[in-house]
C-alpha positions in Angstrom: 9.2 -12.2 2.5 7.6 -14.9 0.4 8.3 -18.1 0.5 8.9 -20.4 -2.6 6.0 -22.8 -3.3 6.5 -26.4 -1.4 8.6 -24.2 1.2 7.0 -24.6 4.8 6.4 -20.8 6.2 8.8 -19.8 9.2 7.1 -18.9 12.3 9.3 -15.7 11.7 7.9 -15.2 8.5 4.3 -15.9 9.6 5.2 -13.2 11.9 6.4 -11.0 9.6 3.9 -10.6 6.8 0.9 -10.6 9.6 2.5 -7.4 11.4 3.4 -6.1 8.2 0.2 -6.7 6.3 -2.5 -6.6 9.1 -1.2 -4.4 12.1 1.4 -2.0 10.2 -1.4 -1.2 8.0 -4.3 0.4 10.3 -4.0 3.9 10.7 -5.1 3.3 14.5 -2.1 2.0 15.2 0.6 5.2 15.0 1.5 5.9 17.9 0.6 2.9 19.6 3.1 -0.1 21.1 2.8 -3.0 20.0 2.7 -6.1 22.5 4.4 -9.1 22.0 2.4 -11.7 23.4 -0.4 -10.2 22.1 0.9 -10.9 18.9 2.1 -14.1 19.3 -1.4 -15.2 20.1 -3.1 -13.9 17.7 -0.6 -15.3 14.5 -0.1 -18.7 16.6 3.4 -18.6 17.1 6.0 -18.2 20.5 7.3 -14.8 21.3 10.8 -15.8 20.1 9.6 -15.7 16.0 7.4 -12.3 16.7 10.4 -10.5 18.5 12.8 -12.0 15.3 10.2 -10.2 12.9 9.8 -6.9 14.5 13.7 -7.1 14.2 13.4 -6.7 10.1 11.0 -4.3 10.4 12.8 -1.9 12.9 15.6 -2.6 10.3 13.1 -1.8 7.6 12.3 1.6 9.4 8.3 0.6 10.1 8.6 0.4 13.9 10.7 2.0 16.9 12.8 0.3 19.5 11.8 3.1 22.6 14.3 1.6 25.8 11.8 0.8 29.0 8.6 1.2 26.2 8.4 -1.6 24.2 7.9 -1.5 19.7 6.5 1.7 18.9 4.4 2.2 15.6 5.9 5.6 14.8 3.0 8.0 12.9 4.2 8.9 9.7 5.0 12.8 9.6 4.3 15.5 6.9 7.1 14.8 5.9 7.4 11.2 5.2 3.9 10.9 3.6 4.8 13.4 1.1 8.2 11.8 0.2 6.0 8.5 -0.1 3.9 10.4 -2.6 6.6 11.7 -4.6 8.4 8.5 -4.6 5.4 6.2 -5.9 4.5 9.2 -8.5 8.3 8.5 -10.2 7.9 4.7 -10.1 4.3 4.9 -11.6 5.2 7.4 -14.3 8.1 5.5 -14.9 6.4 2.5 -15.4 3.6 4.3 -17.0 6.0 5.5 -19.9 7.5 1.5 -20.0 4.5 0.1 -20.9 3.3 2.5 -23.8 6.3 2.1 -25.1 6.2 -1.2 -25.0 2.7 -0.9 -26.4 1.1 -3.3 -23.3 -0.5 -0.9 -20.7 -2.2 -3.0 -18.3 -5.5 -1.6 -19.5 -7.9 -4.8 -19.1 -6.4 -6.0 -15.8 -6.7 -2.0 -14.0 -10.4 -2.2 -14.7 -11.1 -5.2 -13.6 -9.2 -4.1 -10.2 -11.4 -1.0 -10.5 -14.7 -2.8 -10.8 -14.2 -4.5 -7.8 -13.3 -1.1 -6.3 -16.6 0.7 -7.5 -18.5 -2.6 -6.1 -17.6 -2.0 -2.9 -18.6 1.6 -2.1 -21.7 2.1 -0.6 -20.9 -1.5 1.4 -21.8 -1.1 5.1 -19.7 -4.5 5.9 -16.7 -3.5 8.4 -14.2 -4.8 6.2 -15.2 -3.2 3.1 -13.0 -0.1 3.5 -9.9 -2.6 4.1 -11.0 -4.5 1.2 -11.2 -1.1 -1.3 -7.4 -0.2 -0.2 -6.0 -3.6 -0.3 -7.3 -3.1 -4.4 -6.1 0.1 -4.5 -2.9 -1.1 -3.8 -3.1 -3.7 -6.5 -4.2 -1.5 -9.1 -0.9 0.6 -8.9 1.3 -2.4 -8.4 -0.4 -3.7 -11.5 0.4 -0.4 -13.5 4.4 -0.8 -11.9 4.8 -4.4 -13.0 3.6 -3.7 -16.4 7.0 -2.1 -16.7 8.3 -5.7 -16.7 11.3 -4.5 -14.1 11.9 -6.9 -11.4 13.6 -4.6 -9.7 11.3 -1.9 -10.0 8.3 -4.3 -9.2 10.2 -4.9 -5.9 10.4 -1.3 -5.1 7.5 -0.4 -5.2 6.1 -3.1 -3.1 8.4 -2.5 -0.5 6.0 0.8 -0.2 3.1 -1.7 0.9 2.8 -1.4 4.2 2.9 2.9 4.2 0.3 2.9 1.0 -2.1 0.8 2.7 -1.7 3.0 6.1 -2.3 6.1 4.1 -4.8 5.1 1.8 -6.9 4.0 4.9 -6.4 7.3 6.3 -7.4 9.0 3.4 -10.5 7.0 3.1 -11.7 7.7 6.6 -10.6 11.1 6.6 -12.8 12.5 4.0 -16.2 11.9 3.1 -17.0 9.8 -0.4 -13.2 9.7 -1.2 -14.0 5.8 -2.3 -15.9 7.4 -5.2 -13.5 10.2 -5.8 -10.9 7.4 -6.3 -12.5 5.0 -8.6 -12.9 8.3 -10.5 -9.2 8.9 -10.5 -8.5 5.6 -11.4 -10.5 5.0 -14.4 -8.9 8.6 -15.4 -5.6 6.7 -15.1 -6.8 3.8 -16.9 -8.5 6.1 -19.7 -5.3 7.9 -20.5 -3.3 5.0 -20.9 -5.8 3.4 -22.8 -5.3 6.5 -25.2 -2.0 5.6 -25.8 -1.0 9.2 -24.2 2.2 9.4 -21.9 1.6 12.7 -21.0 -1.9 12.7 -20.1 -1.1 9.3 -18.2 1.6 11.2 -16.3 -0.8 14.0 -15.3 -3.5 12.0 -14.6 -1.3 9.6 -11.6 0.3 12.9 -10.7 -3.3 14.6 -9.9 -4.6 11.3 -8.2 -1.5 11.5 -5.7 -1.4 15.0 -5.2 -5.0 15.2 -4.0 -4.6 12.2 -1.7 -1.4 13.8 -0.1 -3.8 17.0 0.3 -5.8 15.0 2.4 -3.6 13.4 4.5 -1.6 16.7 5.0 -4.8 18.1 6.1 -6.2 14.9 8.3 
């Protein structure tokens, strides 16, 4: 929910992308409730915009309305995280197979993403791990948009909010997985580099499937 540039942010929307980008996001916060005024302090807003925002994201399926409780941040089952992998393996393969064809794979601008990846694995700062996901995500939306589909661009950055929850999870729930992923990236990157659809296909395909292996086992 961007706003166009010269447009003053809603307090709604201010609302919006901070749940969505800064609370959705942390794996320590399935199962939880989420409180209202808390939030409102934190983003600087009334109640009013924050209740408005966790409207569109009920609507959007990321939180619960539980009667008496208060906004639940529903844990993502087996289920739903391997439906989530399945889904963002189509849209990268598809958009994998645009770009060769189209002879433009995002080559340069993946491994620039991925260097600042590889700098930040043996950081002790606290945010570092946050940091390494939020370019994880940018390195696939980078591959997707290279398709040149609006639509498809759109897609798959509706997924934002669930990548970045399970790529966190991922990274805490197994030890050195920030190395093992810069080493599935620049596989990625390699094969498209090549110019080889297939070996791009079962290179994104292998990357996803081990992650999900992790989370179904976390």
């Amino acid at each position: 929910m961007q706003s166009p540039v010269g447009v003053a942010v809603s307090g709604r929307d201010r609302a919006y992308a901070f749940i969505k980008d800064q609370v959705l996001t942390l794996p320590m916060t399935a199962g939880s409730f989420l409180n209202e005024q808390q939030l409102a302090t934190q983003i600087g807003v009334s109640r009013t915009p924050v209740r408005e925002a966790l409207l569109i994201l009920q609507a959007e399926g990321l939180v619960e309305l539980v009667p008496n409780r208060g906004i639940l941040v529903p844990a993502l089952s087996g289920r739903q995280i391997t439906e989530l992998m399945d889904l963002r393996g189509v849209l990268e393969r598809h958009a994998a197979a645009r770009a060769l064809a189209a002879d433009n794979p995002p080559v340069s601008e993946m491994r620039a993403i991925l260097s600042g990846q590889r700098n930040l694995i043996d950081s002790v700062d606290e945010s570092a791990p946050r940091t390494f996901i939020d370019l994880d995500s940018r390195f696939h939306q980078t591959l997707v948009d290279s398709a040149g589909s609006e639509l498809l661009s759109n897609t798959y950055a509706g997924l934002r909010a669930r990548q970045l929850r399970t790529g966190l999870a991922a990274v805490f729930a197994s030890p050195n997985r920030q190395r093992a992923v810069c080493a599935e990236h620049e596989a990625i990157v390699t094969a498209l580099e090549s110019g080889d659809v297939a070996r791009a296909y079962a290179e994104i395909g292998e990357h996803l499937e081990v992650t999900l292996q992790i989370l179904l086992r976390a």
